[in-house]
C-alpha positions, -999 to +999 in steps of 0.1 A: +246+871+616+225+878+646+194+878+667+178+915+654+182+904+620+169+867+618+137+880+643+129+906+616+132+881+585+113+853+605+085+881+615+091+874+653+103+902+684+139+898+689+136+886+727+111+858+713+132+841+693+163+847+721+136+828+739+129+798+717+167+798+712+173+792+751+149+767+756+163+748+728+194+750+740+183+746+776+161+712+763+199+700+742+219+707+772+241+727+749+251+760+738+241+764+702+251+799+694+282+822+708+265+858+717+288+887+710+267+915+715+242+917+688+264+896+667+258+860+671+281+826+652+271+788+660+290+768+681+306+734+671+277+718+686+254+742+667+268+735+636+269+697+638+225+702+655+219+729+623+230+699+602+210+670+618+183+695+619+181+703+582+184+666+573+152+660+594+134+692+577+146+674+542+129+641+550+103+655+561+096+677+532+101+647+511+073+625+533+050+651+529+051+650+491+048+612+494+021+615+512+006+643+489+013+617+460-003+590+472-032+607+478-037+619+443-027+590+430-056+574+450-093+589+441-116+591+469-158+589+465-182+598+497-217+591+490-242+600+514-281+585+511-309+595+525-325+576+556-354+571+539-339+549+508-350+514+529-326+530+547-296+527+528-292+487+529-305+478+492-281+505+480-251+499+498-258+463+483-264+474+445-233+498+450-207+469+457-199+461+420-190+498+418-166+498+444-152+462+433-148+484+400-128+509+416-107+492+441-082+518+435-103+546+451-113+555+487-153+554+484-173+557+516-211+555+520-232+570+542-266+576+558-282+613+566-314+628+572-327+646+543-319+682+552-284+671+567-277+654+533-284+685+511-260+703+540-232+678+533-236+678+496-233+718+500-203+718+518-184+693+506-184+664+532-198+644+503-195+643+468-226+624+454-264+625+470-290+597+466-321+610+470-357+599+461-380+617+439-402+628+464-375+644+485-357+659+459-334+691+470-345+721+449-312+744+454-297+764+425-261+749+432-270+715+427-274+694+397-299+660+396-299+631+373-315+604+375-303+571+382-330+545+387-368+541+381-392+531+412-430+523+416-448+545+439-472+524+464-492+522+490-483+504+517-500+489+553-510+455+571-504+428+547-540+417+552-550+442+534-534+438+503-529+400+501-545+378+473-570+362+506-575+393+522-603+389+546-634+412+547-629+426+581-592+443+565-615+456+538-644+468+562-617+484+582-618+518+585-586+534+574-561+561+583-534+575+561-501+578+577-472+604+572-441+621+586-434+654+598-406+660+575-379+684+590-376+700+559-405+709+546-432+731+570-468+716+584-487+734+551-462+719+528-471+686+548-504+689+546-508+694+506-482+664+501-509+642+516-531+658+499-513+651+467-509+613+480-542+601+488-555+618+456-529+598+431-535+568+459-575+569+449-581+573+492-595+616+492-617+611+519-593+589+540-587+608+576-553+609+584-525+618+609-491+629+613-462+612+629-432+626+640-406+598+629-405+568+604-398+547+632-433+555+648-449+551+614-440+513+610-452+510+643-490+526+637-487+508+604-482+479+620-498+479+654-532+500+640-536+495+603-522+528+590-517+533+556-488+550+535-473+557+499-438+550+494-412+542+467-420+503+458-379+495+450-357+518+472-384+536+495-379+524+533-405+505+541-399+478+514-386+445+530-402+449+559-423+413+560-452+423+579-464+450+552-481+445+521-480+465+490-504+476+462-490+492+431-500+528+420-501+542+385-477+570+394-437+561+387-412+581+402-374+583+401-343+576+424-319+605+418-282+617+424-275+651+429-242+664+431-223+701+424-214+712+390-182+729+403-170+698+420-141+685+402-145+650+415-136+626+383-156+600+399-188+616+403-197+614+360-185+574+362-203+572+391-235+583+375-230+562+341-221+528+364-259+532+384-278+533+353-262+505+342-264+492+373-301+500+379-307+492+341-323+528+339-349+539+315-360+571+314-397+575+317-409+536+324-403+510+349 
């Protein structure tokens, strides 16, 4: 019935809304409303534009809900791996049959440092984490099960470890290589290698501290540095100019994910990559 009223119900001043009316009118090139004071009434043309306006308003409502239904109709999946996993390409692989599987769903994959993983697990820009054992998140939110079984080994020049390795690889004096992990501090470094060279058999072997995996393979490869990593998904497998010798020690590929989240297809998910994996808990 007029401008005071429909400011106060819309929680806007009343010269605001005169204002949006105007320039509405203004943009039309008509007059919407007849001003009598405080009193206002629509015009013919405001009638017939308060019409065509609420018809718009009702289809879009009913898109939105389309919309809306569609996308809960439709399940979506982000998985996010960690760089380190060979980096990523042997588990993209082994995930296709899932997402044949699940056609249906939206299911994305992708790649993060370790620290930025746990971050996007956290706050919900993914729903499922790959990890490896030895880079396993220890958070209170999150939950970890594991999903594959690896081989821990140690890994350099394939000279070294070949069946006709000559004697100069086996003369050669050794180093022991690792990475400066963003997540973990230069102590927590330190006893890792520690831990490493002891399960490796190699306690007195020197060794240094690199600060990416890219400059690992190179030393590795260029200097005959040595390093321990997951024999199935760790990332240097596949890389032809390294050998491999197996260690006693197995270890685990795991996927962590929150307890809370509500994500249906996080428990399939889980089930399908044992299967997939043909997981069995404590052996290889």
């Amino acid at each position: 019935g007029g401008f005071p009223a429909a400011a106060d119900e819309l929680y806007y001043a009343p010269q605001t809304l005169a204002q949006h009316i105007s320039s509405l009118e203004t943009e039309l090139g008509v007059r919407l409303f007849d001003r009598r004071g405080a009193a206002a009434a629509l015009t013919q043309a405001g009638t017939y534009y308060a019409a065509l306006f609420a018809a718009q308003g009702e289809a879009l409502a009913a898109a939105r809900e389309e919309a809306a239904a569609h996308y809960r109709a439709r399940p979506s999946l982000r998985i996010g791996c960690s760089e380190w996993l060979n980096p990523g390409r042997i588990l993209q692989t082994a995930i296709l049959p899932f997402q044949s599987a699940h056609s249906d769903a939206a299911l994305s994959f992708r790649l993060y440092g370790n620290s930025q993983l746990l971050d996007a697990l956290l706050d919900g820009r993914v729903d499922a984490a790959l990890f490896s054992e030895g880079h396993l998140p220890q958070h209170r939110d999150v939950e970890a099960a594991a999903v594959a079984n690896e081989q821990l080994c140690l890994f350099g020049p394939k000279e070294l470890f070949g069946p006709d390795a000559p004697d100069k690889a086996a003369r050669r004096r050794l180093f022991y290589l690792t990475v400066a992990g963003r997540d973990r501090s230069y102590l927590e470094t330190k006893t890792l290698i520690r831990q490493e060279l002891s399960g490796a058999g190699l306690s007195d072997c020197p060794s240094r501290i690199v600060p990416t995996p890219a400059d690992l393979r190179a030393q590795m490869m260029l200097s005959g540095g040595i390093a321990v990593s997951d024999r199935y998904y760790g990332f240097l497998n596949g890389i032809p100019t390294l050998g491999f010798k197996p260690l006693e020690e197995r270890t685990e590929l795991f996927c962590c994910y929150l307890p809370l989240n509500e994500n249906a297809l996080v428990p399939v998910l889980l089930r399908e990559l044992r299967a997939l994996f043909g997981y069995r808990p404590g052996g290889i």
